[in-house]
N, C-alpha and C positions, 0 to 999 in steps of 0.2 A: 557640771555634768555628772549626774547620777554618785556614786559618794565622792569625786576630785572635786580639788579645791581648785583646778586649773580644766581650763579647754583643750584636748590637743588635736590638731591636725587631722581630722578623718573624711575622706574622700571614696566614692565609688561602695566598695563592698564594704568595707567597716563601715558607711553610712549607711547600707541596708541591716549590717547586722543591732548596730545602736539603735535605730529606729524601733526595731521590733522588742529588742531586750528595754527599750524605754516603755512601751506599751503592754509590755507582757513581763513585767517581775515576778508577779506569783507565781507564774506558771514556769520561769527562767530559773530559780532558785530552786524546782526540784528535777529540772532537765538535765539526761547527759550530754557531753558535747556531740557528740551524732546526732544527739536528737535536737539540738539548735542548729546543728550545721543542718538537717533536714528541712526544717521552718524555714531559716533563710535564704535557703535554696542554693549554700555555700559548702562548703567543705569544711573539716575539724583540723586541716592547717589555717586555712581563713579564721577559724574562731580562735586559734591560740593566737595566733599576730597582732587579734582585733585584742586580747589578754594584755599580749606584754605592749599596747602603746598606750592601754590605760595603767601599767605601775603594778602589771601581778603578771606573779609567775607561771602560773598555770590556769585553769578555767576551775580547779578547786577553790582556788585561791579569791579567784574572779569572783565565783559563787557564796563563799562564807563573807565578803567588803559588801554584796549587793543584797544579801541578808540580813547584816546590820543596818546596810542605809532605808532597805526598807522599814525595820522594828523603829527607827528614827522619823521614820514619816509619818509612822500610825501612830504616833506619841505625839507627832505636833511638832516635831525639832525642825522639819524642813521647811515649813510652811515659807521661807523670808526670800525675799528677791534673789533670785541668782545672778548676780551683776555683771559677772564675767564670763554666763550664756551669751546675755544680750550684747558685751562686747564684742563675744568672738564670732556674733552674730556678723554687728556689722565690719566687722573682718572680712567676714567670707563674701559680704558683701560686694566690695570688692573686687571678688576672682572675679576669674573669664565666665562659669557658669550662672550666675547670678546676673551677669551685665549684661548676656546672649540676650535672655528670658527677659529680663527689662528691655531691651532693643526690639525683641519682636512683637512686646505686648504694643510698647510706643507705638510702631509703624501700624498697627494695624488699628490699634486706637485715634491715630492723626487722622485715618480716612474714614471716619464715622462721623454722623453729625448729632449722636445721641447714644448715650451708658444708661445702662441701666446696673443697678447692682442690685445684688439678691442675698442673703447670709438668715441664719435664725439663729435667736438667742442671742447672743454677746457678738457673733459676729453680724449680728440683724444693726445692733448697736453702729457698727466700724461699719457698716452698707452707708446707712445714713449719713455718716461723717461723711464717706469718699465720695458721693452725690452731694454732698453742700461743697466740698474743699476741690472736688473736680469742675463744677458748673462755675465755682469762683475763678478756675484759670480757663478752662478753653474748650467747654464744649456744654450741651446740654445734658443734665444727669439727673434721677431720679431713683429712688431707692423703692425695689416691689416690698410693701410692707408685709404683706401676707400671702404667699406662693402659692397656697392652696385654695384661696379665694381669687385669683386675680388670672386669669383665661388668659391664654397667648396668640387665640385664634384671632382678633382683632388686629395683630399684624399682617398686613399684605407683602406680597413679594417684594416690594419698590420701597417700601417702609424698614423689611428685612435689613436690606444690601447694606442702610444707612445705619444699623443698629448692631451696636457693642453689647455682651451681656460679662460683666466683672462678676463671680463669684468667691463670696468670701466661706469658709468652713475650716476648724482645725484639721477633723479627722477627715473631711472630704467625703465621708458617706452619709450625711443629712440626709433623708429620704427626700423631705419637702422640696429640697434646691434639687440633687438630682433629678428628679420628676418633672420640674419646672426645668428645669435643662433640656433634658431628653426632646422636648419637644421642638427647641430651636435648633436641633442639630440636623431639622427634613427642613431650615429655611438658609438661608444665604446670611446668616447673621454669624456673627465671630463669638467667641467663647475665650474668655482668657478668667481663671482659677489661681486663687493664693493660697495656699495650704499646707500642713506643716510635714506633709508629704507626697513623695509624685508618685508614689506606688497605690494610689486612692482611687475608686471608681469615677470620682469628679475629675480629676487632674485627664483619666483617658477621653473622658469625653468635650475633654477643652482642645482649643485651636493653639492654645498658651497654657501650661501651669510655671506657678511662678511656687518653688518650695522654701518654707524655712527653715525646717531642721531645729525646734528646737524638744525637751524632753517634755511626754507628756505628762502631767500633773494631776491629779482625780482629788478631790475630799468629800468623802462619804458620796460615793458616787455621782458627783459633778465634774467636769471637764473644767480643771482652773489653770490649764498652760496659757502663759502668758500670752498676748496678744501686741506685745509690743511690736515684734518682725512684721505682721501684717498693715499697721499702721502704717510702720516706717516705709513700708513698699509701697503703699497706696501714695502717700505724697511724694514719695519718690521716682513712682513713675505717670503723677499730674505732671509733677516737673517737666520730667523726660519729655513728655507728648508738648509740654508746652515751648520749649526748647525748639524743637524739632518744626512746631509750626512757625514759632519766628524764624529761623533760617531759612525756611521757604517761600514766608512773604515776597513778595514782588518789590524790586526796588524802582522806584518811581525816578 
């Protein structure tokens, strides 16, 4: 996590404030703390608290370690797996909030008889996988290749009721998928989003966001945050859904 060698513990408002300060270093490193506490829509007791459970004393303190790690990242030093994100990934995995969000996406996924999934770029990549690794356990799935060529009018109401749409996005503001979203939200179909935050324009206009919280990563302006938590959710809630319909089979 950002210059720790360790993950710790952050829930609720330190998740809103790490989120932003992961997406916005440059511009964190010459802020004062009002004016983070302003961005996060938090207070400057929230930003010292969110200080001392990352191992500084003050938000001075805060600011000269997140100075360094970035002059470390534009040199290439970060570039290598963060191991113990993804662990404490699936940690958090886990808790009560992470398992809700897998519960609801299941249940609403069991009563569709067709996914579709939607993602560009690298999560266009992860669509395609979850449409072959979904339609292998229990339902029909099909990945939209190209959002902006591929019309939604073609669905009828009766077609709707039946139809899931999984979106995949880190930042959740893809124009392409939102826009392809927007339209199924005037039909009876369900909307369930995985994204690496629920404060995203995608996540509001889902029926379901599923987050994963991990730090964003850029190299010469590409999005290279890992993509593992997405994966991991994707098979983990084929499971879930597929689980769910064998207990409901009928016992003969």
């Amino acid at each position: 996590m950002l210059f720790l060698e360790r993950n710790p513990e952050l829930h609720g408002i330190d998740l809103d404030i790490y989120q932003y300060i992961s997406a916005n270093i440059e511009k964190v490193i010459y802020m004062r703390i009002r004016d983070l506490a302003a961005e996060t829509h938090t207070s400057t007791a929230s930003v010292m608290r969110f200080c001392r459970k990352i191992g500084c004393n003050g938000f001075s303190e805060f600011k000269a370690k997140l100075r360094m790690y970035l002059e470390s990242v534009k040199k290439g030093n970060a570039m290598t797996i963060d191991e113990t994100a993804i662990i404490n990934f699936v940690e958090r995995s886990m808790g009560a909030s992470y398992q809700g969000k897998i519960q609801q996406a299941a249940n609403l996924l069991s009563q569709k008889e067709l996914v579709l999934f939607i993602g560009v770029g690298s999560s266009n990549i992860l669509a395609e996988y979850g449409a072959l690794y979904f339609s292998s356990l229990f339902s029909m799935a099909f990945r939209i290749e190209d959002p902006t060529n591929q019309p939604v009018s073609f669905f009828n109401k009766n077609i709707a009721k039946k139809l899931c749409i999984v979106a995949l996005s880190v930042s959740g503001e893809t124009q392409e998928v939102i826009q392809y979203i927007s339209h199924f939200n005037l039909s009876e179909s369900s909307i369930i989003s995985i994204t690496n935050s629920s404060k995203c324009t995608l996540a509001k206009l889902s029926h379901v966001n599923i987050p994963y919280y991990m730090t964003t990563e850029k190299m010469e302006g590409a999005d290279i945050t890992t993509q593992v938590p997405a994966l991991y959710t994707l098979e983990y809630l084929a499971r879930e859904v597929r689980n769910k319909l064998n207990h409901n089979q009928p016992i003969f």
